[in-house]
N, C-alpha and C positions, 0 to 999 in steps of 0.2 A: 504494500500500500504506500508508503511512503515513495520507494522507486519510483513508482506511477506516480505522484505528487509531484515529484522533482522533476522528473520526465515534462511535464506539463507545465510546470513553471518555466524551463530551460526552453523551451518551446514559446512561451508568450515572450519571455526575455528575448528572445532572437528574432523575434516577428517585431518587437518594439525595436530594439536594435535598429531591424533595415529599414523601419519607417524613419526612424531616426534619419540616418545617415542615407538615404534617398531624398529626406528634404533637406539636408547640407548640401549635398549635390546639386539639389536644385536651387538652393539660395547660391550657391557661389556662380552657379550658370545666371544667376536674376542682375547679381549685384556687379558681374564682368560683362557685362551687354544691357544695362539698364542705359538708354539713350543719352545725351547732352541735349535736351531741346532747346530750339531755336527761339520757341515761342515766347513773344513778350508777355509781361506778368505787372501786376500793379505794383505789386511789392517782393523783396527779395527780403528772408530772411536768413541769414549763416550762422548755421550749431555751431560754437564753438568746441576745440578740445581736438582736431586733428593738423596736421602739415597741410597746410595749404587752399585750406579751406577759407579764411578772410581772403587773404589775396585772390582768389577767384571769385567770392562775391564783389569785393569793390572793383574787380573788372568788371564781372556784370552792369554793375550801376553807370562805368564809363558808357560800355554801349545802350545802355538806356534813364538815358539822365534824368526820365523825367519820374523815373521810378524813387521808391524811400526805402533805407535799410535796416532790418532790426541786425544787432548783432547780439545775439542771445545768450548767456552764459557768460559773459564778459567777467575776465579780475575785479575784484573790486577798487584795486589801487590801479587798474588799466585806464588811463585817457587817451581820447580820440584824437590828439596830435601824436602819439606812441604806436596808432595802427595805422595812419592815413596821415601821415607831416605833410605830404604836399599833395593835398587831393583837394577837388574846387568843390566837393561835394561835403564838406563836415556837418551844413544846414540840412541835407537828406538823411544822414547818418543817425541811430538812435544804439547805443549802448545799453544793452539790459543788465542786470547786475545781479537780476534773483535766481536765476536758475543754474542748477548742481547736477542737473541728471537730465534727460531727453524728456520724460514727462514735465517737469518743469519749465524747460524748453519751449512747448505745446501751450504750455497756464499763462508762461511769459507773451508768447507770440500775440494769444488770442485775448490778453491787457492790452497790447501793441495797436493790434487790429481795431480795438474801440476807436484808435485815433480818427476813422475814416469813416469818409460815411459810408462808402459801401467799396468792399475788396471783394474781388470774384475771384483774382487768383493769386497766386504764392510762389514763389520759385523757391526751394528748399534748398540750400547748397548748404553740405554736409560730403564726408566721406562716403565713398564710394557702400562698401560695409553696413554705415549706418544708416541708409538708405531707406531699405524696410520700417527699420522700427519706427524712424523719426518720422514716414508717412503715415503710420500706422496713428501713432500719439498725433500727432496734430491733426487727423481724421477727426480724433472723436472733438479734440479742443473747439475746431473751425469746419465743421461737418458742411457746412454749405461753400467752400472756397473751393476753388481746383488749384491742387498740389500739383507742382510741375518739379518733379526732380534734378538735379544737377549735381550730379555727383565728382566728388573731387579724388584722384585715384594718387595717392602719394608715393615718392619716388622706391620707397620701399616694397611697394607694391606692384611696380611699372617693369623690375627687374625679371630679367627671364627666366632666371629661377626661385621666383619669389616664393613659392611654396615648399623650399628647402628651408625659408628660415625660419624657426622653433617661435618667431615674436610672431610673426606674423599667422600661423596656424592658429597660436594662442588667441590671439586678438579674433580672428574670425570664429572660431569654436564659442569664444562666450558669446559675441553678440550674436549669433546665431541663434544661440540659447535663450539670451532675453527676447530675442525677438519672437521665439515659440511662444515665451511668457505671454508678451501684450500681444500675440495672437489670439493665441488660447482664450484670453482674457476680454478680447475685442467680442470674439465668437461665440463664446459660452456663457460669461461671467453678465 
C-alpha cells in the first residue's frame, strides 16, 4: 500500500514537474520575441531596478515628446538632474519614490494616471524578463488602459551564450516563478 502511495505521488510530482518546466519554456520563448512596438502611447512608464531600462524610456520620450514619464520605483535620494542632466524634457518627467516591488509599481503608476484626464495607453518599459509580471500587475491596477510592452534586453543577456551564466538562469527561474504567482493569483484568486 504504501509503494502504490509513493508510486502515485512520484507520478503527480513529475506530471507537475513538466507542467512546470513546459511553461518556463514557454515564458522564455514569450519574453525573447515579445515585440519593440512602434506604436505611440500617451504615456510611458519605466520599472525601475534593471540595466538599461531609464535610458530606453527617456529615449522613448525623445521620439515622442509630447508624451509624460513616470519613472516608478525611483531612490529616494535619486534626483532628476542625476538620470537626465541634459535632457529638454525634466517638465515631462515625474519620479515616483513609493514603490519597492512590481505590485507597487502598478498602485504607483495608477496614482500617476489620476494626473490625466483620460490615458488609453501605456508603454511599459521594463526588462525584457519582467515583462509578464509587470503586465500582468498593472492589468488589474489600470484594467481599462492598453499596455504596450517594450522590453529592455540587457547586455548580459544579448551575449550568445547567455544561458551559460548561473546569474542569469537564477534571475529568470525566480521571476518566472513570481510570475506563476500573480498569475495564479490574477486567474483564480
Amino acid at each position: 500500500m504504501y509503494e502504490n502511495w509513493l508510486k502515485k505521488t512520484l507520478i503527480v510530482l513529475e506530471a507537475i514537474f513538466s507542467i512546470w518546466l513546459l511553461g518556463f519554456i514557454l515564458f522564455l520563448v514569450k519574453i525573447y520575441f515579445t515585440p519593440i512596438s512602434q506604436d505611440p502611447a500617451d504615456a510611458i512608464v519605466i520599472l525601475t531596478g534593471g540595466k538599461g531600462r531609464i535610458q530606453a524610456g527617456l529615449q522613448l520620450l525623445q521620439k515622442s515628446p509630447d508624451s509624460t514619464v513616470l519613472i516608478s520605483g525611483a531612490h529616494k535620494q535619486t534626483h532628476l538632474d542625476e538620470i537626465a542632466p541634459y535632457s529638454d524634457y525634466h517638465d515631462k518627467i515625474t519620479l515616483g519614490y513609493e514603490a519597492n516591488s512590481t505590485r507597487e509599481n502598478a498602485k504607483e503608476t495608477k496614482e500617476w494616471a489620476k494626473e490625466f484626464e483620460k490615458l488609453s495607453s501605456l508603454k511599459v518599459v521594463t526588462s525584457h524578463y519582467h515583462i509578464p509580471r509587470s503586465l500582468l500587475e498593472l492589468e488589474k491596477a489600470l484594467p481599462n488602459v492598453r499596455l504596450i510592452p517594450y522590453p529592455v534586453i540587457s547586455s548580459t543577456f544579448r551575449s550568445r551564450f547567455w544561458w551559460l551564466n548561473p546569474y542569469n538562469i537564477k534571475i529568470l527561474f525566480l521571476e518566472y516563478n513570481k510570475y506563476l504567482v500573480v498569475w495564479i493569483e490574477s486567474k483564480f484568486l
